[in-house]
C-alpha positions as CSV (number, residue, x, y, z in Angstrom):
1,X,30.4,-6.3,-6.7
2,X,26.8,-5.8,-6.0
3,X,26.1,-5.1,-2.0
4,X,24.3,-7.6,-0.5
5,X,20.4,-6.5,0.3
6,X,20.2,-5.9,3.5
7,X,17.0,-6.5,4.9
8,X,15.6,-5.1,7.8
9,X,12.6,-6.4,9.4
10,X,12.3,-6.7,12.8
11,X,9.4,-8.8,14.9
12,X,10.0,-7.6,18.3
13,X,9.4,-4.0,19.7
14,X,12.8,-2.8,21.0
15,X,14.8,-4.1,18.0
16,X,11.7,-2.1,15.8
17,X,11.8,0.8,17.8
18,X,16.1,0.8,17.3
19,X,15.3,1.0,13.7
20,X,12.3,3.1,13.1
21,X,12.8,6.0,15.1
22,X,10.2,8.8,15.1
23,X,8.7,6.4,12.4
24,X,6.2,4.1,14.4
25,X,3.2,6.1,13.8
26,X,4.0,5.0,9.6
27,X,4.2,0.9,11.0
28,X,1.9,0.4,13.9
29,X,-1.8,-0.5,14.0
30,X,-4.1,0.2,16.9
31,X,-5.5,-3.0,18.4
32,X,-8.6,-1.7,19.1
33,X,-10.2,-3.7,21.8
34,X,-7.0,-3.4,23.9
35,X,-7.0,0.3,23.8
36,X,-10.5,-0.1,24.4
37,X,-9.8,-2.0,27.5
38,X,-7.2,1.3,28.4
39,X,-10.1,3.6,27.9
40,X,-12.5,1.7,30.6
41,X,-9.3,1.3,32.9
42,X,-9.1,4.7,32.9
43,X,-12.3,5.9,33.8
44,X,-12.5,3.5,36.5
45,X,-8.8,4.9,37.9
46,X,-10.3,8.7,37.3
47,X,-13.6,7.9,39.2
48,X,-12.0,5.8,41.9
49,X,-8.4,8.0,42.3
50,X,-6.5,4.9,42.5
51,X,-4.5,3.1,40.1
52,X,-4.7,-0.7,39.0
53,X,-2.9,-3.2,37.6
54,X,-3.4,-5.1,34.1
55,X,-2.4,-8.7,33.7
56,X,-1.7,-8.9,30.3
57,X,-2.1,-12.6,29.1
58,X,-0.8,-13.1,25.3
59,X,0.9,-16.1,23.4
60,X,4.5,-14.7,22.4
61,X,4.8,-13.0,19.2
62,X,0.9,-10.9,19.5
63,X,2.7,-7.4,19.5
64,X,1.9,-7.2,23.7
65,X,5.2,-5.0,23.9
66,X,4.6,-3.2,20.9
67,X,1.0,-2.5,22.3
68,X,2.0,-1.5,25.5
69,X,4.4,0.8,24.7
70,X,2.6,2.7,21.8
71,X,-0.3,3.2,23.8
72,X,1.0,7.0,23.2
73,X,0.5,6.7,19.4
74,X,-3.4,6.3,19.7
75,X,-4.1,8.1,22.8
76,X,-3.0,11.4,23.9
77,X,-0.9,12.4,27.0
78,X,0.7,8.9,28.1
79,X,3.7,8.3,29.0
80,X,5.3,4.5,29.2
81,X,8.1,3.3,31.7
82,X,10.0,0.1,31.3
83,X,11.6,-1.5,34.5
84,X,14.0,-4.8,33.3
85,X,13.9,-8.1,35.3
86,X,17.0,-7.3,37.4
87,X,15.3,-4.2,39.3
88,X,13.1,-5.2,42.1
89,X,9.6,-4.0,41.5
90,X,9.0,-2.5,45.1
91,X,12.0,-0.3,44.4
92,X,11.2,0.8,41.2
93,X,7.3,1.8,42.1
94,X,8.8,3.8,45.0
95,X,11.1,5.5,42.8
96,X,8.3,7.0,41.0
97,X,6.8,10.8,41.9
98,X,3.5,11.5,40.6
99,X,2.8,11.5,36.6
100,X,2.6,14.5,34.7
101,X,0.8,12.4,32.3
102,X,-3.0,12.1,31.8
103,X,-2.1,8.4,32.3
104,X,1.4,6.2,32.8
105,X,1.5,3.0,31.7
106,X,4.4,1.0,34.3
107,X,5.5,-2.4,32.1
108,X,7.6,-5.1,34.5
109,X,9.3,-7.2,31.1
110,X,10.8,-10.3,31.5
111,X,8.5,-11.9,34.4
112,X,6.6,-13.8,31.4
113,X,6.8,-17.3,32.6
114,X,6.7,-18.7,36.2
115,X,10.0,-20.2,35.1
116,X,11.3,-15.9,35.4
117,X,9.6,-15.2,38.6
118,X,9.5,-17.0,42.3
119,X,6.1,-17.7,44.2
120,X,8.0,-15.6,47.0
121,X,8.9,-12.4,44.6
122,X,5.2,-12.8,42.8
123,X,3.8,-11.9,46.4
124,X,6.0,-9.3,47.3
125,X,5.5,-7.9,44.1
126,X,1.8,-7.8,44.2
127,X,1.8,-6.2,47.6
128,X,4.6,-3.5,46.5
129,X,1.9,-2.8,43.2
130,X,-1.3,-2.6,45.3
131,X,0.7,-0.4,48.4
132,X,1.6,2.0,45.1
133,X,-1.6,2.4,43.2
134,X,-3.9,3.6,46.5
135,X,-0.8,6.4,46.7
136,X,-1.2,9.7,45.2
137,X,2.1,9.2,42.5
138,X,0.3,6.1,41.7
139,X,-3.4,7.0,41.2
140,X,-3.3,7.7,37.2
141,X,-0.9,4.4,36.9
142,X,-1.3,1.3,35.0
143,X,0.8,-1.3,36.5
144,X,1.5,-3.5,33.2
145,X,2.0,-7.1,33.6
146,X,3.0,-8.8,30.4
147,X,2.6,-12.7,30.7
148,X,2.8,-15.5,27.8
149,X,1.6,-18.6,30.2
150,X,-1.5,-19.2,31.9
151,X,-0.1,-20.9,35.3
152,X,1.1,-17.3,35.5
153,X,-2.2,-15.4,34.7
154,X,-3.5,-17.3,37.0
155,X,-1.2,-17.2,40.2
156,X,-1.0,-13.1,39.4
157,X,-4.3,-13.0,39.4
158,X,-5.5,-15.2,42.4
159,X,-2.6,-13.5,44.3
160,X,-4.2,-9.9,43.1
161,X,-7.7,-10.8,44.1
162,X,-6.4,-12.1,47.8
163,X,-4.2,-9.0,48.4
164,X,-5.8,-6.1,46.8
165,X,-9.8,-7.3,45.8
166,X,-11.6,-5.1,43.3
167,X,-9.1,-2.3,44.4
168,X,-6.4,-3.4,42.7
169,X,-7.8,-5.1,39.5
170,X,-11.5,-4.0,39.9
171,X,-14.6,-6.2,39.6
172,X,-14.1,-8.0,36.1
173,X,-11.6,-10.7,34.8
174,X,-8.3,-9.0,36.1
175,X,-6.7,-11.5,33.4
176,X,-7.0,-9.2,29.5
177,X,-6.7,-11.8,26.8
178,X,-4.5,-9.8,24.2
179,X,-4.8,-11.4,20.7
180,X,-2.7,-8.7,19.0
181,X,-3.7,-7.1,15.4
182,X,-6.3,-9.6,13.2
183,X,-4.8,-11.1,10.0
184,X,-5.8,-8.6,8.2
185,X,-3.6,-6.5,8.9
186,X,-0.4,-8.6,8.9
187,X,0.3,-7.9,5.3
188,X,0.0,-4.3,5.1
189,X,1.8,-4.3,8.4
190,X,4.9,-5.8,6.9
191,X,4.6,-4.2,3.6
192,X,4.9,-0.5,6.1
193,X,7.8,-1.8,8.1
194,X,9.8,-3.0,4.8
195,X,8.8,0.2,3.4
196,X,10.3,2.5,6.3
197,X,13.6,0.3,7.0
198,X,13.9,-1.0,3.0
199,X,14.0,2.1,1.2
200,X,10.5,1.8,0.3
201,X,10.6,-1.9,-0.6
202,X,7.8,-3.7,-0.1
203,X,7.0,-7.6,-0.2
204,X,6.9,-8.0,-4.3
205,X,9.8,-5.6,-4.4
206,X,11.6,-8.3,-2.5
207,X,10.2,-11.5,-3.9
208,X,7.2,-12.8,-2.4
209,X,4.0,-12.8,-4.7
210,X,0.8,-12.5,-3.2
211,X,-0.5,-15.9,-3.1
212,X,2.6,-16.7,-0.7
213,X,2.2,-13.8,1.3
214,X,-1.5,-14.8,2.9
215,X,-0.1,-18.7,3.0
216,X,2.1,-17.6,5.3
217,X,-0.6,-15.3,6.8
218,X,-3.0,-18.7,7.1
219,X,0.2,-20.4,8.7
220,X,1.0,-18.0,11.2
221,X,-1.3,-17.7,15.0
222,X,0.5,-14.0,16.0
223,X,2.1,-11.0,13.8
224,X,5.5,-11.9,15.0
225,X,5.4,-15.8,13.7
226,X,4.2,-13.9,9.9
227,X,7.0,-11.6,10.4
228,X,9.5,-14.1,11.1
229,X,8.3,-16.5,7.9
230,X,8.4,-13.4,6.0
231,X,11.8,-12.8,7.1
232,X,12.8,-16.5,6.0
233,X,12.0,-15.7,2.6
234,X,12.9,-12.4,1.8
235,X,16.7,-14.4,3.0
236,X,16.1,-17.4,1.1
237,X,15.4,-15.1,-2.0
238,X,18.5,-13.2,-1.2
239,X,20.6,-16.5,-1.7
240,X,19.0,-18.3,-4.3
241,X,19.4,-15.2,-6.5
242,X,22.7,-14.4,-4.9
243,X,23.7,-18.3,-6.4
244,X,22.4,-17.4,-10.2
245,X,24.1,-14.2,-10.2
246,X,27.7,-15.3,-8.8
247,X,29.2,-15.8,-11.9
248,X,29.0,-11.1,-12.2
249,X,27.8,-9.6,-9.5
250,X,26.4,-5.7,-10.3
251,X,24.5,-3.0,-10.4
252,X,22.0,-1.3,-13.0
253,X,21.2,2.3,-13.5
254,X,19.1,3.7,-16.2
255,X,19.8,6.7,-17.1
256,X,17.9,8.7,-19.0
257,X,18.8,12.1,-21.4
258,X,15.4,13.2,-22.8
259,X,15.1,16.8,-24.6
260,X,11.8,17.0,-22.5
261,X,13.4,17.1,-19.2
262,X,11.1,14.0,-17.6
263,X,11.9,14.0,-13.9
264,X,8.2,14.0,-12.8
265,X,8.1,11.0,-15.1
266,X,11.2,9.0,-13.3
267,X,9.8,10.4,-10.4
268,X,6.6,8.8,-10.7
269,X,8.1,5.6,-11.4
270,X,10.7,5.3,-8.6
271,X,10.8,4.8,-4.7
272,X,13.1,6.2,-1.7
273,X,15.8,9.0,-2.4
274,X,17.9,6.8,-4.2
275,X,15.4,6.9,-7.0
276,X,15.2,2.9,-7.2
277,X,12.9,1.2,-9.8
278,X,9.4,0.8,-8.9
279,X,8.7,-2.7,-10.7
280,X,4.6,-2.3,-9.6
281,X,4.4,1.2,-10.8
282,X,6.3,0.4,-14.2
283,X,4.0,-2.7,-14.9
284,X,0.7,-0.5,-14.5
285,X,1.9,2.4,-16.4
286,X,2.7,0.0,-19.8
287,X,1.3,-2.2,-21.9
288,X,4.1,-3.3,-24.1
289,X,4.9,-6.9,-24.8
290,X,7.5,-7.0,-22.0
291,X,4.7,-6.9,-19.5
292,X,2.8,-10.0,-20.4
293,X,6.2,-11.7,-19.9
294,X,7.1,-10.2,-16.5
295,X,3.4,-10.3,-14.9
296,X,4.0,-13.8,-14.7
297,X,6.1,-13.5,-12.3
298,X,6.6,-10.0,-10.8
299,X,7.9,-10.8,-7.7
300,X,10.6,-12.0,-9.2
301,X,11.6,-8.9,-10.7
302,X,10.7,-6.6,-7.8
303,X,13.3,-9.4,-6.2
304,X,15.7,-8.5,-9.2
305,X,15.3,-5.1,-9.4
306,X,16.4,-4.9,-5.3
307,X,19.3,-7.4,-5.5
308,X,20.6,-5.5,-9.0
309,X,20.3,-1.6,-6.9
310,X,18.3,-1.3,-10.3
311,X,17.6,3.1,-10.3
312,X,16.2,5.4,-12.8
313,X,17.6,8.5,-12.7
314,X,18.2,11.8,-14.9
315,X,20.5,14.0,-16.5
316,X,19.4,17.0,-17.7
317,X,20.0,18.6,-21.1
318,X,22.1,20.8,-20.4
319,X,24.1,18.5,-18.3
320,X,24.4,15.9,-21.0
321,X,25.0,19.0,-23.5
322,X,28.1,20.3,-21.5
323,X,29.9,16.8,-21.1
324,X,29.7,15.7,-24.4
325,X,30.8,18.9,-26.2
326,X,34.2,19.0,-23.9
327,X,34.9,15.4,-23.6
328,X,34.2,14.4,-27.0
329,X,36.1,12.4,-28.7
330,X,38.1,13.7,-32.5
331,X,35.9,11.6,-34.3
332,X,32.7,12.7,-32.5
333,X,33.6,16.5,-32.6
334,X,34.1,16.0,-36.0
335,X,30.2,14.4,-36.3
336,X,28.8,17.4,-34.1
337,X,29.9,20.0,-37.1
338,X,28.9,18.2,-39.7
339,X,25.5,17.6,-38.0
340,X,25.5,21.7,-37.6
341,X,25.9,22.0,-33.9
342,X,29.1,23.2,-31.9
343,X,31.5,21.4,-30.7
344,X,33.4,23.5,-28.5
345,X,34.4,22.9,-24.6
346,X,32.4,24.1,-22.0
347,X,34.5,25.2,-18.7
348,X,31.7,24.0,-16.4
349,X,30.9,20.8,-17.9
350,X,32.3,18.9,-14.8
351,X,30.0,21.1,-12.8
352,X,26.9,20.6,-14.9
353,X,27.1,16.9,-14.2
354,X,28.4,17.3,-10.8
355,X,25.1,18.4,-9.6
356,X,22.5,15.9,-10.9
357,X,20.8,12.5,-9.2
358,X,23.3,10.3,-11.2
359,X,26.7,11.9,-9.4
360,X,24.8,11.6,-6.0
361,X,24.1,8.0,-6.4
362,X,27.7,7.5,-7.2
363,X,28.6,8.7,-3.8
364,X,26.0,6.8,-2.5
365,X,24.0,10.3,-1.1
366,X,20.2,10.5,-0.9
367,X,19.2,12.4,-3.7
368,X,17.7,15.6,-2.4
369,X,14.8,17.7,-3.7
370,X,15.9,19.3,-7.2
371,X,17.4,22.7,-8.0
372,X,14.6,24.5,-9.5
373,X,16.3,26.1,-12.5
374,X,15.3,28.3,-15.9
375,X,13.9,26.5,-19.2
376,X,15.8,25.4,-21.4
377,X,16.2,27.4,-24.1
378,X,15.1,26.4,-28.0
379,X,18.7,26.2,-29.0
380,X,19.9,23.9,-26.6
381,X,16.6,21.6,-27.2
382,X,17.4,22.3,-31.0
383,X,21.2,21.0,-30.2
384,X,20.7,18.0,-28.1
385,X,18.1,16.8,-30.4
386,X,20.8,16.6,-32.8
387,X,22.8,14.8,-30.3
388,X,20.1,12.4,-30.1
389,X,19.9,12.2,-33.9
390,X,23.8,10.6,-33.6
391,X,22.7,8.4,-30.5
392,X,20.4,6.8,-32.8
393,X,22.8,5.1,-35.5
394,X,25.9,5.3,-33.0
395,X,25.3,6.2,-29.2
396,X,29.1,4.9,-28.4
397,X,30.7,7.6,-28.8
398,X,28.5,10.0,-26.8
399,X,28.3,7.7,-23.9
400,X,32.1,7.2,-24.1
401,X,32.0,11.4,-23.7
402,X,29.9,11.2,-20.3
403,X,32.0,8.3,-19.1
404,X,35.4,10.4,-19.4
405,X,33.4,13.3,-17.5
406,X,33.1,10.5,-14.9
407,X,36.0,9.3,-14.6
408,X,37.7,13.1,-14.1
409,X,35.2,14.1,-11.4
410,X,36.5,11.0,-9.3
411,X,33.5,9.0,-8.9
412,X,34.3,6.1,-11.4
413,X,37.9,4.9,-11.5
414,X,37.8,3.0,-15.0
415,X,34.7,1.8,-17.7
416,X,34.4,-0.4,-20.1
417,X,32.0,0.3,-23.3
418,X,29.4,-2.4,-24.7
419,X,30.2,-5.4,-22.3
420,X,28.2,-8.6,-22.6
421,X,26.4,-9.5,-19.9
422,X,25.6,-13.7,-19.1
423,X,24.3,-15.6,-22.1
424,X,20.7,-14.0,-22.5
425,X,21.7,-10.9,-23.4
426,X,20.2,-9.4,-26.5
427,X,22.3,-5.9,-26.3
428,X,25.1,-5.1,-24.9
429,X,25.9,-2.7,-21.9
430,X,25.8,0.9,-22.8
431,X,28.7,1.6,-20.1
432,X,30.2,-0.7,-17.1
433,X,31.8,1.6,-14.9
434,X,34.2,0.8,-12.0
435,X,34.3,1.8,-8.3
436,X,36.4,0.9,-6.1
437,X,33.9,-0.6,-4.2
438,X,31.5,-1.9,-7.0
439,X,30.4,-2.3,-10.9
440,X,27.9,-0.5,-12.6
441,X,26.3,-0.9,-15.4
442,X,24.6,2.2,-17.1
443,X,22.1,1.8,-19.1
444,X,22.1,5.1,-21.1
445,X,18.1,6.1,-22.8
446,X,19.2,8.8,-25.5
447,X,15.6,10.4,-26.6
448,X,14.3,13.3,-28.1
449,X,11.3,13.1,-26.0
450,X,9.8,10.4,-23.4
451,X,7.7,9.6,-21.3
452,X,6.5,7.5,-18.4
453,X,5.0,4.6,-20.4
454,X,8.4,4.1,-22.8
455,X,10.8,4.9,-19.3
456,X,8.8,2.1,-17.9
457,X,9.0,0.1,-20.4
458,X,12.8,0.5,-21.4
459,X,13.7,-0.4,-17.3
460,X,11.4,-3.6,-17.6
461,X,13.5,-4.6,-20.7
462,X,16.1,-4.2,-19.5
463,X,15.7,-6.1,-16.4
464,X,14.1,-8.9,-18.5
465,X,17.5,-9.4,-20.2
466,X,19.5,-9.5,-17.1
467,X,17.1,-11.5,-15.6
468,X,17.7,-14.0,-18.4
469,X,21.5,-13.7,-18.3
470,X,22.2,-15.3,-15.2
471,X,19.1,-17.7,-15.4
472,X,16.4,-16.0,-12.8
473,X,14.2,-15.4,-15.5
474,X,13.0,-18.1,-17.8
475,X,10.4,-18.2,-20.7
């Protein structure tokens, strides 16, 4: 059975910063008149030795969290401390020494909404802030107060301007209106976080075309309403599909056996270390008849491609050489003498195929950079283009040879050869192989030689098909 897609995208900062760690500098954009706004509060703190504190007025969902904690990303030597709702913020200023920091932001979360703090506590709280900044551990500190109502912004900031004056929020507005990233910038924000927590997926790969995409940008006032739209797609997808494909649930893998070794080919057309299918790549790279066909709807199969784990990966001639020659078959020994080419066992076949991309996707293991190893010499190339010769009237028995070298290195526990598929179908499966936690279906590419364009196109066909099968795909 096919794993469910798990899709991870996130629209608030601590459940992001859970799931990209050490990777926010890939996902987050600089608002740039906030950290403009840091810049001038600096100065004034450097000239006047005293810290200040910044009401921070934005409608939920701008990114005001995300912004005030990766203030770090964009500007160098700044440190960030969080104090929750429960700690007293008189306490927690005192607790503080003095920052080693060229500048420390200090965020108070969860007093939002006069509904989270009393008049009493907003008072007490703005003397404990403006007692703090005039000290010396708080004279290169921004005191961060997020708020998402203005009845707040305005009670902090009348309360600021009675207690402290210009020396505790200085002479302009002490309310900054944050309006979080433009719209611009939603897109490619969410295409960057799929990428990092997806495997490289990005919005296409999972569905949504790009005429949805900016309507939900044109529907959505803050990144974290897009984000959460986005989310309710990418899920809806997920089920809809999900409903088409119950009647066999699976995954595909191509795998290809080329006498030119291609990997920088399949390389170029996949994503991530599992070496999934790039559908955008594939399209660009081809212009055979299957692509007028798909680019009316490419989404779709970016959506396909993810929910079917579809992979391109490679096994290397002398790989493919060594399993067929010691698990073939009477009949297919028999067809490797006559064709001129020998037949006999070799005692590290299991070992051969033990060590390429397609035994490390069995175990489910990020495929690693490559073993750099010798050329392959002209009598193996000469051999397994004969083996391709006998793929080319009759690959059965060949890819019945790899999937016995399979099934004795443990990673498959059973296969089936040439199984239909749904009712669109124009070919068989070269192999279904069994898990115990899943079916796959290997789609073996016997060639003399390939390349990127036919690689491309063979995975697109193949996807077509399937996507015809169970009904996602229509003509």
């Amino acid at each position: 059975m096919t794993p469910t897609i798990e899709i991870s995208l996130p629209d608030r900062y601590d459940m992001l910063e859970r799931k990209a760690v050490n990777q926010l500098t890939q996902i987050i954009s600089p608002v740039d008149s906030a950290l403009d706004h840091i810049d001038a509060l600096y100065s004034e703190m450097r000239a006047s030795s005293r810290g200040t504190l910044l009401i921070l007025r934005g409608d939920s969902g701008t990114g005001k969290s995300t912004f005030i904690h990766t203030i770090g990303l964009f500007r160098n030597s700044v440190e960030t401390i969080t104090f929750s709702k429960d700690q007293d913020v008189g306490d927690a200023l005192r607790s503080l020494g003095p920052t080693k920091m060229k500048l420390r932001i200090v965020v108070f979360e969860g007093r939002e909404a006069l509904t989270d703090v009393s008049k009493e506590l907003l008072e007490k709280s703005i003397h404990a802030i403006n007692s703090f900044v005039r000290t010396t551990a708080g004279e290169l500190t921004v005191v961060a107060w997020p708020v998402n109502r203005d009845d707040l912004a305005t009670s902090l900031s009348s309360l600021a301007i009675e207690i402290g004056a210009e020396a505790l929020v200085g002479l302009g507005d002490p309310v900054f209106r944050f309006q979080g990233p433009p719209k611009e910038q939603f897109i490619p924000i969410a295409n960057r976080t799929l990428a990092i927590l997806n495997q490289g997926e990005t919005l296409h790969d999972l569905g949504i075309s790009d005429e949805r995409s900016e309507q939900l940008v044109s529907e959505s006032t803050t990144i974290g309403i897009f984000l959460a739209k986005v989310r309710r797609d990418l899920l809806n997808n997920q089920r809809q599909l999900a409903i088409l494909a119950k009647k066999e649930t699976c995954r595909v893998w191509i795998v290809v056996l080329a006498g030119n070794e291609p990997e920088g080919d399949i390389d170029a057309l996949t994503r991530g270390t599992m070496y999934s299918a790039d559908i955008d790549r594939m399209l660009s790279v081809t212009n055979a008849n299957i692509v007028s066909d798909l680019k009316a709807f490419p989404e779709k199969v970016g959506l396909l491609s993810t929910y079917l784990d579809a992979r391109v990966l490679h096994v290397p001639v002398l790989a493919a050489l060594a399993a067929v020659r010691t698990y073939a078959s009477d009949d297919l020994r028999n067809t490797m003498k006559a064709a001129g080419m020998s037949a006999t066992p070799e005692k590290g076949a299991k070992e051969r195929l033990n060590e390429t991309n397609l035994l490390a996707s069995f175990r489910d293991q990020p495929i690693s950079s490559r073993k750099v190893g010798g050329k392959v010499g002209p009598n193996s190339v000469a051999a397994f283009e004969k083996l391709t010769n006998i793929a080319s009237t009759n690959d059965v028995q060949l890819n019945r040879a790899i999937a016995d070298c399979l099934k004795d290195l443990g990673v498959i526990t059973n296969y089936e050869l040439e199984k239909d598929f749904g009712a669109g179908m124009t070919r068989r499966t070269d192999i279904v192989a069994t898990t115990p936690t899943s079916s796959i279906r290997l789609e073996m590419m016997w060639r003399r030689k390939t390349g990127r364009a036919e690689i491309a196109n063979y995975v697109l066909s193949k996807l077509f098909n399937y996507g015809k099968a169970i009904g996602y795909l229509s003509t």
